[in-house]
BAFI-3210 file (N, C-alpha, C; in Angstrom, 3 decimals, decimal comma, padded with zeros to 6 digits):
// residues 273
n [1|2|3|4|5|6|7|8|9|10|11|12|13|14|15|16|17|18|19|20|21|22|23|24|25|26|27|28|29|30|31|32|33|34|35|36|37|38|39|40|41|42|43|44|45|46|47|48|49|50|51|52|53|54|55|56|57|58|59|60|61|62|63|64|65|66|67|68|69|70|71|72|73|74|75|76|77|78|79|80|81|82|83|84|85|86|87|88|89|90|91|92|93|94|95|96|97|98|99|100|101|102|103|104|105|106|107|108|109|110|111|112|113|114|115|116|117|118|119|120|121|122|123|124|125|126|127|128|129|130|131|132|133|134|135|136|137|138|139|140|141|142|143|144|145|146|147|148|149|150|151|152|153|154|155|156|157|158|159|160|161|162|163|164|165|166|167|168|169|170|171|172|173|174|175|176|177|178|179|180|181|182|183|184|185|186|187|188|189|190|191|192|193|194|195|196|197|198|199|200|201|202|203|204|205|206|207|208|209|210|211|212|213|214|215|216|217|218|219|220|221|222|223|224|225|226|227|228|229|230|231|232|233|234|235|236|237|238|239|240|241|242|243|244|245|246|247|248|249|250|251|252|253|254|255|256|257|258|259|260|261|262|263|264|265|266|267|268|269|270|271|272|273]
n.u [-030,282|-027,405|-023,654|-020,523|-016,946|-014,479|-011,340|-008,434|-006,444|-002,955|-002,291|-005,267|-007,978|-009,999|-012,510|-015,520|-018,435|-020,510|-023,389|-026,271|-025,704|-023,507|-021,620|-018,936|-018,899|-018,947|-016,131|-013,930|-011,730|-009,578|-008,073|-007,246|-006,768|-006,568|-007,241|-010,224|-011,524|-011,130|-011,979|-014,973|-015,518|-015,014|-016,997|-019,119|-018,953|-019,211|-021,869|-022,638|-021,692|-022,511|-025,519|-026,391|-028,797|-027,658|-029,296|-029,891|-027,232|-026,399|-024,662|-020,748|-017,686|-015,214|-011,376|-007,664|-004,691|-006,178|-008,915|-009,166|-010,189|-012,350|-015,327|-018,215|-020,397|-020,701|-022,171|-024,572|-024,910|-023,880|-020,735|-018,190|-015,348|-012,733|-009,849|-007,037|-005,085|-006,088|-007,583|-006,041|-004,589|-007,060|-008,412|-006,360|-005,966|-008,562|-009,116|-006,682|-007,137|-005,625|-005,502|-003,368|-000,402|001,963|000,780|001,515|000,952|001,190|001,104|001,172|003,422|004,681|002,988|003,928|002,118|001,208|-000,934|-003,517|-005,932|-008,586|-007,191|-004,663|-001,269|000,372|003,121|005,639|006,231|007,875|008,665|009,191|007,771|004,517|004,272|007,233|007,704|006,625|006,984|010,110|009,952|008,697|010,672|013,388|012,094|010,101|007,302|004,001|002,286|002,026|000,952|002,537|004,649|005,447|005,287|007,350|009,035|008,833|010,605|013,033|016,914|017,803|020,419|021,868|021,457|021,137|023,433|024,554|025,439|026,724|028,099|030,013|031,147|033,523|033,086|030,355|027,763|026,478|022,896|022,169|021,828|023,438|021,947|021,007|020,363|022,981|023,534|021,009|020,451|023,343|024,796|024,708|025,455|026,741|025,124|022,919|019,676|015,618|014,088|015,801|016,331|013,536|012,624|014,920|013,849|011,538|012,234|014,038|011,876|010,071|011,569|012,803|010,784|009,552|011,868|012,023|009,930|010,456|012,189|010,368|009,581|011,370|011,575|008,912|006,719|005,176|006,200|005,621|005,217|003,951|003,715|001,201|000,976|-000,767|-002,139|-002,003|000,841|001,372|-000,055|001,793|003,717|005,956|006,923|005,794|007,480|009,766|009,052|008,757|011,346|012,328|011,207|011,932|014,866|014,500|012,452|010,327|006,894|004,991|002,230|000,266|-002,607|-005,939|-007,784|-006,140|-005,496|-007,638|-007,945|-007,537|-009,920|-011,891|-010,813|-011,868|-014,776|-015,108|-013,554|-016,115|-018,261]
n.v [001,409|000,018|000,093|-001,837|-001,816|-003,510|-005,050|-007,068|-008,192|-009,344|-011,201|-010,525|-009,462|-006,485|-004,563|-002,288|-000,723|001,575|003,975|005,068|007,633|007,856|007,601|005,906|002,922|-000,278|-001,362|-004,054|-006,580|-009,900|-012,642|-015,136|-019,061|-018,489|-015,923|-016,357|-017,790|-015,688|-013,447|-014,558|-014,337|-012,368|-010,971|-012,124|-011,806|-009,233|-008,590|-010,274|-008,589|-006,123|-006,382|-006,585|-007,778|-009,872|-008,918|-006,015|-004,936|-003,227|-003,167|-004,317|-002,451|-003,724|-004,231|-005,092|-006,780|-009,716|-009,065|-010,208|-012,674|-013,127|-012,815|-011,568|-011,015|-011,773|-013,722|-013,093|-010,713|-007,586|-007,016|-004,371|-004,299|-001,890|-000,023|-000,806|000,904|003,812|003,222|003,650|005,375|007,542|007,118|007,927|010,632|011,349|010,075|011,462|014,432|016,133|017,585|016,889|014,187|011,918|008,586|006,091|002,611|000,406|-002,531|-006,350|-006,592|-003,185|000,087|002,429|005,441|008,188|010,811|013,507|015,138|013,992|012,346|009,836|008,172|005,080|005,031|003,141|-000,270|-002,259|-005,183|-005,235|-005,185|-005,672|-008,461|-009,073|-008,212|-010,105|-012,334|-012,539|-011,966|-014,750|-016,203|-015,615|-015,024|-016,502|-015,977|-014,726|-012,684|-009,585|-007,415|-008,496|-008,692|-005,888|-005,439|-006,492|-004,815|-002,665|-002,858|-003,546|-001,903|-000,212|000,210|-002,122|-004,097|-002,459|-000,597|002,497|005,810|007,178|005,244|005,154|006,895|009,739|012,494|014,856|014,523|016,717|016,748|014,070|012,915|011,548|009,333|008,593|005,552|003,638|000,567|-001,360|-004,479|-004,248|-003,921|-006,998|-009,259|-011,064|-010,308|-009,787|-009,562|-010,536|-008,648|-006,702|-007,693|-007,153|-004,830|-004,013|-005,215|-004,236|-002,077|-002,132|-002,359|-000,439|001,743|001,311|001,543|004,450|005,921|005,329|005,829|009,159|009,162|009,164|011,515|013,848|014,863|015,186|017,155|018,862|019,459|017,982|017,352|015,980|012,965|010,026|007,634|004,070|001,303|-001,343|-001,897|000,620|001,663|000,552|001,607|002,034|002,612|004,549|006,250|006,054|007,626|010,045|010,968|010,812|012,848|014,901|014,560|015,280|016,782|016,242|015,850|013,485|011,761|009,774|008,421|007,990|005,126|003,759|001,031|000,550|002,087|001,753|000,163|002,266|004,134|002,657|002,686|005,726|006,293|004,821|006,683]
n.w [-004,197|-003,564|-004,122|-004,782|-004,192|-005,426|-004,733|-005,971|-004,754|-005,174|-002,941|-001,030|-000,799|-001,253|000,464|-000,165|000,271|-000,923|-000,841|-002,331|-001,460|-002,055|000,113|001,805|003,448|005,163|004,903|004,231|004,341|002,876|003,313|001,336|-000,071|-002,146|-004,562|-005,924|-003,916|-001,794|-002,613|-003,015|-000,226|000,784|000,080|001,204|003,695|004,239|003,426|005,547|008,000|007,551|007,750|004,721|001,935|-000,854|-002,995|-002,500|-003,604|-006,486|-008,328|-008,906|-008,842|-009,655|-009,689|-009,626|-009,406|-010,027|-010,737|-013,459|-013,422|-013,207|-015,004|-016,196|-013,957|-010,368|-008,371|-009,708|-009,306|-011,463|-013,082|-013,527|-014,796|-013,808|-014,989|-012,977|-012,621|-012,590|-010,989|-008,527|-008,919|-008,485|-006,041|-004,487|-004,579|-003,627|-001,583|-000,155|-000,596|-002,869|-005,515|-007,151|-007,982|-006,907|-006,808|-004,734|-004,739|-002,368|-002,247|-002,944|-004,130|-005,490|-007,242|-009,183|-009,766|-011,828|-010,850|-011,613|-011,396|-013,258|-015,199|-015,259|-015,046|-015,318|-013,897|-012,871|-011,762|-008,859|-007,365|-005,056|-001,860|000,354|000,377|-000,026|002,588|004,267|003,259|003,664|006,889|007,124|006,413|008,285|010,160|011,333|011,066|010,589|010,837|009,994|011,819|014,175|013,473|012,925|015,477|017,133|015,437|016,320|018,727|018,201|016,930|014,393|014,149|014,427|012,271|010,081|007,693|008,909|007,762|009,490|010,408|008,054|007,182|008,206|008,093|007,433|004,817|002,257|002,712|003,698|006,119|009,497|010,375|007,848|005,717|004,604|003,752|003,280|005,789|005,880|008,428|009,831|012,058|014,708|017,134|016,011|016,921|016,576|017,081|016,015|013,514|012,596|012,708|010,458|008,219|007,791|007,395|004,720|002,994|003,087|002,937|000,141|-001,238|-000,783|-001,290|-004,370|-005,188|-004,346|-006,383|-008,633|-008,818|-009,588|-012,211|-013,139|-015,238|-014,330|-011,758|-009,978|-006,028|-004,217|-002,483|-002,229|-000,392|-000,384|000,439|002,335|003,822|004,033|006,932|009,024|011,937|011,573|008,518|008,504|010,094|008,320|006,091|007,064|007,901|005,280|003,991|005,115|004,211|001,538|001,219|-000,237|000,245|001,592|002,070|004,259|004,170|006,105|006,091|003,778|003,164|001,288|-000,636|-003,574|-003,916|-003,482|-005,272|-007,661|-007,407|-007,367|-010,127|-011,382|-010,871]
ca.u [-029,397|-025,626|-022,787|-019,186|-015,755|-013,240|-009,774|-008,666|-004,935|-002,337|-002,748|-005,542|-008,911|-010,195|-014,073|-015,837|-019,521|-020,853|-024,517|-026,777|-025,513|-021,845|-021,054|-018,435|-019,186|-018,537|-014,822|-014,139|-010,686|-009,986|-007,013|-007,523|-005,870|-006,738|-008,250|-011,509|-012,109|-011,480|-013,451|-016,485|-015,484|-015,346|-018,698|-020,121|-018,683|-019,520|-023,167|-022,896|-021,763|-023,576|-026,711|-026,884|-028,559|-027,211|-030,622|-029,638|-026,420|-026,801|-023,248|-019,458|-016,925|-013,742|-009,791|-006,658|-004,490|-007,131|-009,873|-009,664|-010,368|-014,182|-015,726|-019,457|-021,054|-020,735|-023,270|-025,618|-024,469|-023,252|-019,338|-017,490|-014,087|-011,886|-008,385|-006,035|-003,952|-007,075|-008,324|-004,741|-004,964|-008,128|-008,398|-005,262|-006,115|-009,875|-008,397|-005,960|-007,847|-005,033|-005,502|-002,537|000,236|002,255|000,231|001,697|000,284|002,284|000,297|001,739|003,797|004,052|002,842|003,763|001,009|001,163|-002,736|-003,891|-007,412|-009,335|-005,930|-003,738|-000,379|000,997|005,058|005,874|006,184|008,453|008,472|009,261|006,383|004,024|004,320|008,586|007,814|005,889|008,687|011,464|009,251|008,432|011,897|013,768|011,572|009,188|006,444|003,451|001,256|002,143|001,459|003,385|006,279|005,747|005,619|008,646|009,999|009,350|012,030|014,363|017,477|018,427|022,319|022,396|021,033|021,370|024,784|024,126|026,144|027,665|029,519|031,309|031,814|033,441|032,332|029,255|027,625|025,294|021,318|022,384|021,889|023,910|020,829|020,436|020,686|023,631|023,209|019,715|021,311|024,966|025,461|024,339|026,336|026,170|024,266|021,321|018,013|015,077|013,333|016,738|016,065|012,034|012,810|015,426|012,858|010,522|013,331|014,206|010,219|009,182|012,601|013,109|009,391|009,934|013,110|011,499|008,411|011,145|012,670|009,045|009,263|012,306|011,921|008,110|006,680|004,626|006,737|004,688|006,147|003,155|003,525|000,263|001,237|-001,806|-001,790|-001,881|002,157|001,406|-000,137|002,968|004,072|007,690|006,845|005,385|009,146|010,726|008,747|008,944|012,609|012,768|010,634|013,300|016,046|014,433|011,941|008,741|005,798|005,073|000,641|-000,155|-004,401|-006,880|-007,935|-005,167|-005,359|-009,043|-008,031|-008,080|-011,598|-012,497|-010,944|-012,490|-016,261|-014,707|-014,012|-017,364|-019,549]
ca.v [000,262|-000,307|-000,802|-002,174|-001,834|-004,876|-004,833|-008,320|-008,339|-010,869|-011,920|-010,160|-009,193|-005,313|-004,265|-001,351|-000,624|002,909|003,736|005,816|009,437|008,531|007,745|004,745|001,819|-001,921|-002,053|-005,648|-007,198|-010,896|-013,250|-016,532|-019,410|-018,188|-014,703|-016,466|-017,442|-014,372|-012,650|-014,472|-015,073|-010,594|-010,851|-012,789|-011,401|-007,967|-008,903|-010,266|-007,728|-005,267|-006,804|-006,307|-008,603|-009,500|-008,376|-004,813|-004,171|-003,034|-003,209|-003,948|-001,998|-004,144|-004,251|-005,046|-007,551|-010,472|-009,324|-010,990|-014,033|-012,659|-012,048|-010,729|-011,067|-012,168|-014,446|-012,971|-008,991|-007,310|-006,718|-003,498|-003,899|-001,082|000,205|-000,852|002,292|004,361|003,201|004,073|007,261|007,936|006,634|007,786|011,646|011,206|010,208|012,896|015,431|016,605|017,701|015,542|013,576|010,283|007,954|004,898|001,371|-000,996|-004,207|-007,565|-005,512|-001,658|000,359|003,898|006,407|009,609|011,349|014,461|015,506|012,482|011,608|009,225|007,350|004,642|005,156|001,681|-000,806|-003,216|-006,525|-004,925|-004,578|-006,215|-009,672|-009,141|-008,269|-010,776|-013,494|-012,048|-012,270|-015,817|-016,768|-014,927|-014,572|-017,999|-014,792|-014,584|-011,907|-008,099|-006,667|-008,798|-008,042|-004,754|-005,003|-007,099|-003,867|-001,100|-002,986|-003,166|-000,801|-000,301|000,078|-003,730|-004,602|-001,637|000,313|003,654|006,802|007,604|004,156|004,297|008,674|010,964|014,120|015,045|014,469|017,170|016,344|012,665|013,023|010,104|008,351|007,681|003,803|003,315|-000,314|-002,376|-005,272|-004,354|-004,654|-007,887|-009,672|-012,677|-009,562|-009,038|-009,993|-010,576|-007,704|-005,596|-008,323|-007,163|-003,437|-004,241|-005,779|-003,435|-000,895|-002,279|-002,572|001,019|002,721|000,917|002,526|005,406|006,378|005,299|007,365|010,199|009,349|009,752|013,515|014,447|015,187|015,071|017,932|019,852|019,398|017,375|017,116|015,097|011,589|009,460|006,354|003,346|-000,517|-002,011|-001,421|002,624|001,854|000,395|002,840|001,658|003,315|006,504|006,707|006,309|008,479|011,217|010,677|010,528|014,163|015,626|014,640|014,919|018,157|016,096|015,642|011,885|011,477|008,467|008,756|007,000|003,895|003,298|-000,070|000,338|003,199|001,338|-000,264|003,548|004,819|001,857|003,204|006,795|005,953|004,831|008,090]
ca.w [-004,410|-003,298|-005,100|-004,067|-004,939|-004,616|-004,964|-005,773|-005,100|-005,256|-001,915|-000,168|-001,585|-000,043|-000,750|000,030|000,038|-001,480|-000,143|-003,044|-001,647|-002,357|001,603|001,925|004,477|005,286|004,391|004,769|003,528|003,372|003,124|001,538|-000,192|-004,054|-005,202|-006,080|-002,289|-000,900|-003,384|-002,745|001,156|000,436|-000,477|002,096|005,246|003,991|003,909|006,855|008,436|007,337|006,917|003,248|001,086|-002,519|-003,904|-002,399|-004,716|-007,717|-009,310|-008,576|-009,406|-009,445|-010,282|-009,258|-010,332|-009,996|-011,160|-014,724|-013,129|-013,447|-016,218|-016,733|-012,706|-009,170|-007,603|-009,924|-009,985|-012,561|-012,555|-013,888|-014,757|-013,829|-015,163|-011,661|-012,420|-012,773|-009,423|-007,519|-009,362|-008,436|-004,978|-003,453|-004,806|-002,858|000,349|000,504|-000,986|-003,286|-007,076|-008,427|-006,306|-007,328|-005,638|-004,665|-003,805|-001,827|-001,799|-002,363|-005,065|-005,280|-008,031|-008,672|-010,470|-011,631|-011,062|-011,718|-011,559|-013,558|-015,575|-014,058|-015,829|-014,464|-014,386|-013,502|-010,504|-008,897|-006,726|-003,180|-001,380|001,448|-000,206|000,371|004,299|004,559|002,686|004,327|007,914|007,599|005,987|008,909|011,519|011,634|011,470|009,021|010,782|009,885|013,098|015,686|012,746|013,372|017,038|017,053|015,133|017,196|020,058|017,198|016,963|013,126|013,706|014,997|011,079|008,827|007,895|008,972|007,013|010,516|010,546|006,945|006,582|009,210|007,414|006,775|003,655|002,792|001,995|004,508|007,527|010,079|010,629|006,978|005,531|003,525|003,149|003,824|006,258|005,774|009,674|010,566|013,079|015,655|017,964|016,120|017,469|016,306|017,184|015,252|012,009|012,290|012,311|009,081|007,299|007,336|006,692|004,013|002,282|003,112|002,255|-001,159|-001,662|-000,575|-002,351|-005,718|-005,081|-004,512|-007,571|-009,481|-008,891|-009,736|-013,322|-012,849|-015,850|-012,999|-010,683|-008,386|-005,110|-003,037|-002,884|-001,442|000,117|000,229|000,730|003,747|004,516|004,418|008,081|009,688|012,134|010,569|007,425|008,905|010,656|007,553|005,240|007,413|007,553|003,681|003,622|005,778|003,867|000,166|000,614|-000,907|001,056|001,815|003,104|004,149|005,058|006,782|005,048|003,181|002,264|000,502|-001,555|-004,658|-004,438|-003,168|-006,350|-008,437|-006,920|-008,421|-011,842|-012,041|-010,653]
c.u [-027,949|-025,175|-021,222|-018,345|-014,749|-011,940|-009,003|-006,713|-004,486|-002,541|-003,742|-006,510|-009,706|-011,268|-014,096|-017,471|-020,045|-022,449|-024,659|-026,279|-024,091|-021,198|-020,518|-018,610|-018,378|-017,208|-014,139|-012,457|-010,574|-009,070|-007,375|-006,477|-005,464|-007,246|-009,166|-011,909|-012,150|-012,076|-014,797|-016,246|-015,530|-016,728|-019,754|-019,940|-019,163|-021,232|-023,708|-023,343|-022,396|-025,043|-027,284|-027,087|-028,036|-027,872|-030,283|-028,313|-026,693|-025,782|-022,124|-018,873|-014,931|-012,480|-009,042|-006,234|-005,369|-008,393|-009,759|-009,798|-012,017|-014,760|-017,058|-020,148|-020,416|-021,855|-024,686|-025,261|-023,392|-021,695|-019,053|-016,363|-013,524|-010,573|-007,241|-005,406|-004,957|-007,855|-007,253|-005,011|-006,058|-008,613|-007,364|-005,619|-008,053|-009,729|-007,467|-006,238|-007,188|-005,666|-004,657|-001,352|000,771|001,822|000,984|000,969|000,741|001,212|001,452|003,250|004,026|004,136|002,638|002,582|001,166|-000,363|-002,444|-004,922|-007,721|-007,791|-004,633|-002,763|000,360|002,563|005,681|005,863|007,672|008,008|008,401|007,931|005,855|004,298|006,211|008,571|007,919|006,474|009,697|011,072|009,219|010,057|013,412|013,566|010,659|007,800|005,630|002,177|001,929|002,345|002,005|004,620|006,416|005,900|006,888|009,729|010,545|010,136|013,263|015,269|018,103|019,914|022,757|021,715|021,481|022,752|024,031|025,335|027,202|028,432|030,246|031,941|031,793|032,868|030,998|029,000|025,993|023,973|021,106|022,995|023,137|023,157|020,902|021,296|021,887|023,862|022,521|020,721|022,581|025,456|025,065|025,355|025,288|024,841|023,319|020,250|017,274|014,236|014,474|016,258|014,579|012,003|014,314|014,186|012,119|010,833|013,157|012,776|010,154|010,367|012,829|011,820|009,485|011,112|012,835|010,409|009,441|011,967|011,609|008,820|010,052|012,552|010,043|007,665|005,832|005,228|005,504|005,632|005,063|003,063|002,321|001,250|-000,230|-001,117|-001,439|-000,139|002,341|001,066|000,409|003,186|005,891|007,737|006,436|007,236|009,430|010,322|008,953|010,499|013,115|012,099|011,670|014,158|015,686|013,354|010,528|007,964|005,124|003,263|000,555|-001,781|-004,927|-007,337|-006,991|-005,286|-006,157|-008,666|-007,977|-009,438|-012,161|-012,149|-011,958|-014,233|-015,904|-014,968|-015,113|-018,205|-020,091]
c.v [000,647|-000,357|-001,282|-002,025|-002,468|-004,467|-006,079|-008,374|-009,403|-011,491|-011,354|-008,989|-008,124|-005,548|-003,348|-001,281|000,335|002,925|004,879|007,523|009,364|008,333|006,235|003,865|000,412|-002,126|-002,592|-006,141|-008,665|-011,888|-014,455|-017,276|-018,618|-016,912|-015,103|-017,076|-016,500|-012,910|-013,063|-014,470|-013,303|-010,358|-010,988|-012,009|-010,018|-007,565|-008,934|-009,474|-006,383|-005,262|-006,199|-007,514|-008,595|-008,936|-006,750|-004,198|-004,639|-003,456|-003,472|-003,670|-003,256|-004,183|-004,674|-006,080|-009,451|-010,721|-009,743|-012,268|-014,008|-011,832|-010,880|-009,974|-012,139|-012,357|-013,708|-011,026|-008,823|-006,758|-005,203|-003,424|-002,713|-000,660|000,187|000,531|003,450|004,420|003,807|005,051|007,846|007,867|007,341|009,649|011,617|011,530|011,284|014,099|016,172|017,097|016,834|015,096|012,321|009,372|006,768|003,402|000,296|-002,263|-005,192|-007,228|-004,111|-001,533|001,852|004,231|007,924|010,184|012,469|015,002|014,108|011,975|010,902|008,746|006,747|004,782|004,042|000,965|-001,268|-004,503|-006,452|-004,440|-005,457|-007,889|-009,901|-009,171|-009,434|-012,360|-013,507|-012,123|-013,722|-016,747|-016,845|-014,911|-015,779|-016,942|-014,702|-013,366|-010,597|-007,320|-007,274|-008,710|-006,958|-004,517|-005,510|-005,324|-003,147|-001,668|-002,767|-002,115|-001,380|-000,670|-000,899|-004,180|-003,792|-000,881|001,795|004,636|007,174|006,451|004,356|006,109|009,456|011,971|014,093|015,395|015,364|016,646|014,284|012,592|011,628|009,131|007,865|006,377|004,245|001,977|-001,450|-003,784|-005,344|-004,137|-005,522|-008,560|-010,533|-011,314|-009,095|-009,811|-009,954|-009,331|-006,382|-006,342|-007,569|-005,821|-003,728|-004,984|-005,113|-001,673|-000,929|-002,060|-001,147|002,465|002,492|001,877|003,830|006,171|006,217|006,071|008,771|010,346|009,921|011,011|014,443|014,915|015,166|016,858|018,951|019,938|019,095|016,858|016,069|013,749|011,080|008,054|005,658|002,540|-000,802|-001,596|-000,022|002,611|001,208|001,411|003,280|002,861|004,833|006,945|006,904|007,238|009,664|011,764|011,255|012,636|015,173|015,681|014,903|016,445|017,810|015,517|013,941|012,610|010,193|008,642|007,756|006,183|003,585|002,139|-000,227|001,263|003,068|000,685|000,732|003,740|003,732|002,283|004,619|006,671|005,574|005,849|007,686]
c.w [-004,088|-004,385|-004,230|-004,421|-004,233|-005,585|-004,968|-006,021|-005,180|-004,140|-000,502|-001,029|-000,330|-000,786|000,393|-000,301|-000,123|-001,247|-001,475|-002,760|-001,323|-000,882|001,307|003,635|004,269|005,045|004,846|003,635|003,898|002,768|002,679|000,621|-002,025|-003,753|-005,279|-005,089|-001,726|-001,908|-003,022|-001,020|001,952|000,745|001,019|003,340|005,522|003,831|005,557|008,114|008,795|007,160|005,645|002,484|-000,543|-003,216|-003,951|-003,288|-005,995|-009,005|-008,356|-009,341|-009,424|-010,534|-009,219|-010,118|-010,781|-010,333|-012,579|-014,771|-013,509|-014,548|-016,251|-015,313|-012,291|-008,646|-008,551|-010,561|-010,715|-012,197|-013,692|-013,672|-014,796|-013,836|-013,533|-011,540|-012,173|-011,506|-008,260|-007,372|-008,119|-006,782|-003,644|-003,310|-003,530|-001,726|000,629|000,073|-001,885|-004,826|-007,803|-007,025|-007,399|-006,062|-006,049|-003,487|-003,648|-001,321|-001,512|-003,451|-004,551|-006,781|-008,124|-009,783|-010,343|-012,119|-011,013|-012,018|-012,170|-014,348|-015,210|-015,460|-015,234|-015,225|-013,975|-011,673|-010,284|-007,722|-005,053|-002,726|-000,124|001,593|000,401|001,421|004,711|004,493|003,828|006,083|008,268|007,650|007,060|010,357|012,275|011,877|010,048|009,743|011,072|011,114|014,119|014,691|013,077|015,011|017,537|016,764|015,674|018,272|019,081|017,176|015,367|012,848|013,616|013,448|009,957|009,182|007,886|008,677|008,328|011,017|009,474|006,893|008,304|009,095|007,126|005,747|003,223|002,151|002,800|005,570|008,423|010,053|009,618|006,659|004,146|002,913|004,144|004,870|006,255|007,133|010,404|011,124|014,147|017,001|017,711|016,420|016,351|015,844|016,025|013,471|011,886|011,194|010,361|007,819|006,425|006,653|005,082|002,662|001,956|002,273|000,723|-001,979|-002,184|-001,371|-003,593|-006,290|-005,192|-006,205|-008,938|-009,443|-009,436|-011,396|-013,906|-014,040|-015,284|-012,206|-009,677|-007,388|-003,709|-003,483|-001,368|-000,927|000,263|-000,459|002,158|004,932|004,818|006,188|008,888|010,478|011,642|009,588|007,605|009,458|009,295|006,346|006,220|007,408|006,122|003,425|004,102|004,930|002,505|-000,057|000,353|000,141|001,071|002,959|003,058|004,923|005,184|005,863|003,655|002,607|001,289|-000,304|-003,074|-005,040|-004,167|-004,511|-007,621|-008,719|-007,886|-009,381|-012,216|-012,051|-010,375]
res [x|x|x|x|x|x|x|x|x|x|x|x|x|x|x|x|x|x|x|x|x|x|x|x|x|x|x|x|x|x|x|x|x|x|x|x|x|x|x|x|x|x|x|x|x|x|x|x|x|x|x|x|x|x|x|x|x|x|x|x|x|x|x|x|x|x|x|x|x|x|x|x|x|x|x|x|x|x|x|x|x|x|x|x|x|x|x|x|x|x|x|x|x|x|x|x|x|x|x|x|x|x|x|x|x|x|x|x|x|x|x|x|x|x|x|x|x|x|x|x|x|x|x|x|x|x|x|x|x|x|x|x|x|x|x|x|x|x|x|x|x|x|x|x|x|x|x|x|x|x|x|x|x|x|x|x|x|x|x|x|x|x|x|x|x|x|x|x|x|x|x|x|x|x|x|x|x|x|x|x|x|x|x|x|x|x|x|x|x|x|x|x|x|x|x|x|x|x|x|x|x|x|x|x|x|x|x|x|x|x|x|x|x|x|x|x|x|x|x|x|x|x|x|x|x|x|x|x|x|x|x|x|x|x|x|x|x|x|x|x|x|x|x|x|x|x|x|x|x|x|x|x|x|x|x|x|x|x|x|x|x|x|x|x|x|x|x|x|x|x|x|x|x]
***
């Protein structure tokens, strides 16, 4: 028998399908107007796809912030609520193979986590996240799909949007480089483009992240210095620029790994065994 693990975010419901010897498959994500369409609309396509019938799983594992829309079972199978923070944890440490790490998960939200072997604690969130791109995209840009934002980006040149440290300081300031942002949109002007607003956008998302994740270490009682990155905005190639950026100038190790966005219905499958 199968089992699954859904991830029922605010706007954008991930699943995952776990085969009896622990091997992950089918992972199927799925945009709709509510959480409880693209939960079951999850379900279905992931069948589909896979030709699996419902009879064949045994259990789901689900969390995020949506799943307490569901109580006991789905279409019949049995549900297993799982702790959201517990699945980050748990999920983000898997995929990157680490022992402990502040994993963070930039959904429609971000949410930092501090894991360490099975013990995770979440240290807190805020509002910037995929959901802000995604605002700030349509609001901005007349743009509601992720990757032609990002392709928009990469023409983008930052200086024509963001204040960069080598417009406001002659001297160098040490541990800030020229390149770095000294303030998100503080050079907009009648000359910026589209493609310069895209790349600010996404500036703005991944760096606000990023710099808060850096802040989660800094007093950190192991000194943990690996931060995970998952949620869908970790595979931007935006965000790979600017975390690498941020490792340069800050020392801590920034992973962002393959399947990224599923890494909470992966850790959700975890926490169960």
């Amino acid at each position: 028998m199968l089992q699954i693990g859904i991830d029922v975010g605010g706007s954008t419901t991930k699943l995952v399908g776990q085969r009896p010897d622990g091997s992950i498959f089918g992972m199927t994500q799925v945009r709709a107007a509510d959480q409880v369409t693209s939960l079951y609309g999850a379900i279905g396509t992931f069948c589909r796809s896979e030709n699996v019938q419902l009879s064949d799983i045994a259990e789901i594992a689900i969390t995020g912030v949506g799943a307490q829309l569901f109580e006991d079972s789905v279409y019949g199978i049995p549900l297993r609520h799982i702790d959201e923070f517990k699945a980050i944890g748990r999920g983000g440490l898997l995929l990157s193979g680490l022992d402990a790490a502040i994993v963070v998960s930039c959904g429609t939200g971000t949410a930092f986590v501090r894991a360490s072997g099975d013990k995770t604690a979440r240290i807190g969130g805020i509002g910037i996240g995929g959901g802000t791109l995604m605002g700030l995209s349509h609001l901005l840009l007349r743009e509601d799909d992720i990757h032609r934002v990002s392709d928009l980006a990469s023409r983008g040149n930052g200086g024509n949007v963001d204040l960069l440290m080598s417009a406001i300081s002659r001297e160098a300031i040490p541990g800030l480089p020229d390149s770095a942002t000294a303030s998100n949109f503080g050079a907009v002007n009648p000359t910026t483009s589209r493609e310069d607003l895209a790349l600010g956008i996404t500036n703005l998302v991944t760096h606000s992240v990023g710099m808060l994740a850096v802040f989660a270490t800094l007093n950190d009682p192991d000194g943990i210095r690996d931060i995970v990155l998952t949620g869908s905005v970790a595979e931007l190639p935006q965000c790979a620029a600017v975390m690498t950026a941020l490792t340069a100038m800050t020392g801590v190790r920034f992973r962002i790994t393959e399947n990224a966005p599923y890494a909470t219905a992966i850790g959700a499958l975890a926490v169960v065994g």
